[in-house]
C-alpha positions as CSV (number, residue, x, y, z in Angstrom):
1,X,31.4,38.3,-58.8
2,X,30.8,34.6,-57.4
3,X,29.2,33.9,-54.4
4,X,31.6,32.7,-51.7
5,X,29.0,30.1,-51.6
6,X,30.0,29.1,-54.9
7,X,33.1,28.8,-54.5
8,X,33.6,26.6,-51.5
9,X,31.4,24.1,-53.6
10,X,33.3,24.4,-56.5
11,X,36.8,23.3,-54.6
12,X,37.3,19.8,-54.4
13,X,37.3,17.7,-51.2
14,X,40.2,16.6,-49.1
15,X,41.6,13.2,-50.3
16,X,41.2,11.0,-47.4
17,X,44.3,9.6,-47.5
18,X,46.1,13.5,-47.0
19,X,46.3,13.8,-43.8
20,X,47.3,17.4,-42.6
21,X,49.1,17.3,-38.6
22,X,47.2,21.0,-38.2
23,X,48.2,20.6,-34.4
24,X,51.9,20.5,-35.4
25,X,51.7,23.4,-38.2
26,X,49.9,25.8,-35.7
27,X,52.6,24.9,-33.2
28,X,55.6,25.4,-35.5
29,X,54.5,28.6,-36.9
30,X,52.6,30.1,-34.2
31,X,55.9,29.0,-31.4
32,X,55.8,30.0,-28.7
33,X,52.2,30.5,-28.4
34,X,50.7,28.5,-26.1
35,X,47.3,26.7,-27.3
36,X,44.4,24.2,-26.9
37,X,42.9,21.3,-29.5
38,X,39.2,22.7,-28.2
39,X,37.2,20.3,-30.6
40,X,35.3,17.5,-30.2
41,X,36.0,14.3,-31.8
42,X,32.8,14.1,-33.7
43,X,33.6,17.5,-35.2
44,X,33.8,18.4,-38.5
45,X,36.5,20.8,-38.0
46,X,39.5,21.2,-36.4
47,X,39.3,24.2,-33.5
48,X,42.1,25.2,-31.4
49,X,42.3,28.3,-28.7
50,X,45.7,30.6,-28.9
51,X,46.4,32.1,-25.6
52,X,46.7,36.3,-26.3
53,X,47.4,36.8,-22.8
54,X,50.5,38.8,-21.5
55,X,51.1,35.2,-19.5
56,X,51.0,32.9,-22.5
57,X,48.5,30.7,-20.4
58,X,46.6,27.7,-22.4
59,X,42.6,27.7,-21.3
60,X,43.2,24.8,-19.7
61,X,46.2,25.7,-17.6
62,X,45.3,25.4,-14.2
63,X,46.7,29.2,-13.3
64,X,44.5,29.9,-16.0
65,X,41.8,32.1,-13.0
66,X,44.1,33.8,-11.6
67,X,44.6,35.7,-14.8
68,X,40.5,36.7,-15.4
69,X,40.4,38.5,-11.6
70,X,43.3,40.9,-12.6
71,X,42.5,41.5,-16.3
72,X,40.6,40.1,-19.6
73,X,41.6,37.1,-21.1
74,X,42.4,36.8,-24.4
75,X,42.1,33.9,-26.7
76,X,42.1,33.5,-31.0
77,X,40.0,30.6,-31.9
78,X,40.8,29.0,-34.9
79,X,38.8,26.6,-36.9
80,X,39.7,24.6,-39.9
81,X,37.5,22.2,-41.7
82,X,38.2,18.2,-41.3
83,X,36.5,18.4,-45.5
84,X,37.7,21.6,-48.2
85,X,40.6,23.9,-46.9
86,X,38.4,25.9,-45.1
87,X,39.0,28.4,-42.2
88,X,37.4,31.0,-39.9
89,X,39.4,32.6,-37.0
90,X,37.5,34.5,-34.3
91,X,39.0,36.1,-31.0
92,X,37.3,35.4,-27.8
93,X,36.9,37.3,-24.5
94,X,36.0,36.7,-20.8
95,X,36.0,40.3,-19.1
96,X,37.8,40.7,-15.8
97,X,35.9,40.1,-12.7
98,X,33.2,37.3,-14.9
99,X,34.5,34.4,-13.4
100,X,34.1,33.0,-16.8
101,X,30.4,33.4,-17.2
102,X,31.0,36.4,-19.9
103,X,32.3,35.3,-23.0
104,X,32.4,38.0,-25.6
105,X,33.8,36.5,-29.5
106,X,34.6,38.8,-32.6
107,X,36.0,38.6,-35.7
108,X,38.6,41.7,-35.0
109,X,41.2,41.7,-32.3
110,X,39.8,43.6,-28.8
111,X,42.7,44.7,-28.6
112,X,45.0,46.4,-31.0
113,X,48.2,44.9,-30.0
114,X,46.5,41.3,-31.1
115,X,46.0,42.7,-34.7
116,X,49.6,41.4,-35.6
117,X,48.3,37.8,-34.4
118,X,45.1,38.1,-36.6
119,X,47.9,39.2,-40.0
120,X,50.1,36.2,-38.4
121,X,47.0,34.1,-39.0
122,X,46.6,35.5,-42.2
123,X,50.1,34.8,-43.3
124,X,49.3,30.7,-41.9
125,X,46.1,30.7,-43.8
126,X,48.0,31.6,-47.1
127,X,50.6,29.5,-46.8
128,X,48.5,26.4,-46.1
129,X,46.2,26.9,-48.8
130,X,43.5,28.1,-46.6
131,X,39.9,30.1,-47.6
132,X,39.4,32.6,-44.5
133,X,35.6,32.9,-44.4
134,X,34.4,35.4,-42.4
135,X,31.1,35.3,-40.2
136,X,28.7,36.3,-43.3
137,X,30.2,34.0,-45.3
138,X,29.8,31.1,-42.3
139,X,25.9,31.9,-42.7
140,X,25.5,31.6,-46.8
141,X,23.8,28.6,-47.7
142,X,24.4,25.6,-49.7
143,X,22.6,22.3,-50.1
144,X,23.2,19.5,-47.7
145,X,21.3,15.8,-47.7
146,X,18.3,17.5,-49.7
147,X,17.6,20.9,-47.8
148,X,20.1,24.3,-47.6
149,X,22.3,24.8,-45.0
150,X,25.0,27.0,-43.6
151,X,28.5,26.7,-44.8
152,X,29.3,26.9,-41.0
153,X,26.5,23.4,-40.2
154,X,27.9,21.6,-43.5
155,X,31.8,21.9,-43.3
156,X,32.8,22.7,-39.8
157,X,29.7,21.2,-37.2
158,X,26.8,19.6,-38.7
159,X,25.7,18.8,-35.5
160,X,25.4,22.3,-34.2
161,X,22.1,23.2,-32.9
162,X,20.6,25.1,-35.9
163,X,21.4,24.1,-39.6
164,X,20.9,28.1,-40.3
165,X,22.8,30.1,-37.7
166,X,25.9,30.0,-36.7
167,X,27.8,30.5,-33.1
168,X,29.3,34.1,-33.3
């Protein structure tokens, strides 16, 4: 069985002419699910925030605090490389009462009633072609510029802090 090292390298680049409105797929089939475009401009990867609270707030609503005294909220992060057809999804966390100094992220749903969210990103990731890598698979290595790095530093930050490790 390949490494899933092996196969990211194997599949072939993005043409740079294909340009793929991510933004406006995630808000078609993900309607009417509020979300943010959380990545940087220098990024190699696409990331946006789903709201998975009861109130459908955005992080960046301004009503977004009054949410985190009463109960958690609940984001799903998904990231999608700017290079291969490439995705990792990851649900985030700030516990009630942590004024947004806690911020807990996993690969499965906290709660179980955002499982059908994670198989609605599933169904996305299918029918846009995309490889769901899991953590473990974020942290194999493959050779970038000379030396081996993470699959996580070479197709969705390579300006993350460590060209090993990954955020989650």
């Amino acid at each position: 069985m390949k490494k899933i090292s092996e196969i990211v390298e194997a599949m072939g680049y993005l043409d740079e002419d294909l340009f793929i409105d991510w933004w406006g797929e995630i808000e078609e089939f993900f309607h009417p699910v509020a979300f943010d475009d959380v990545g940087r401009l220098d990024h190699s990867a696409y990331d946006y925030l789903l709201s998975l609270n009861k109130a459908n707030l955005r992080l960046s609503s301004e009503d977004i605090d009054s949410i985190i005294e009463n109960e958690d909220a609940n984001f799903m992060e998904i990231i999608i490389s700017r290079d291969k057809l490439l995705s990792s999804v990851h649900f985030w966390q700030y516990p009630r009462g942590s004024k947004w100094q806690v911020l807990n992220i996993s690969e499965k749903p906290y709660l179980q009633e955002h499982e059908a969210m994670h198989k609605k990103f599933m169904a996305f990731a299918e029918k846009m072609n995309l490889l769901v890598l899991r953590d473990e698979d974020l942290r194999e290595l493959v050779p970038y510029e000379g030396d081996m790095v993470s699959i996580y530093y070479q197709y969705f930050d390579d300006e993350y802090e460590s060209r090993l490790e990954i955020p989650y």
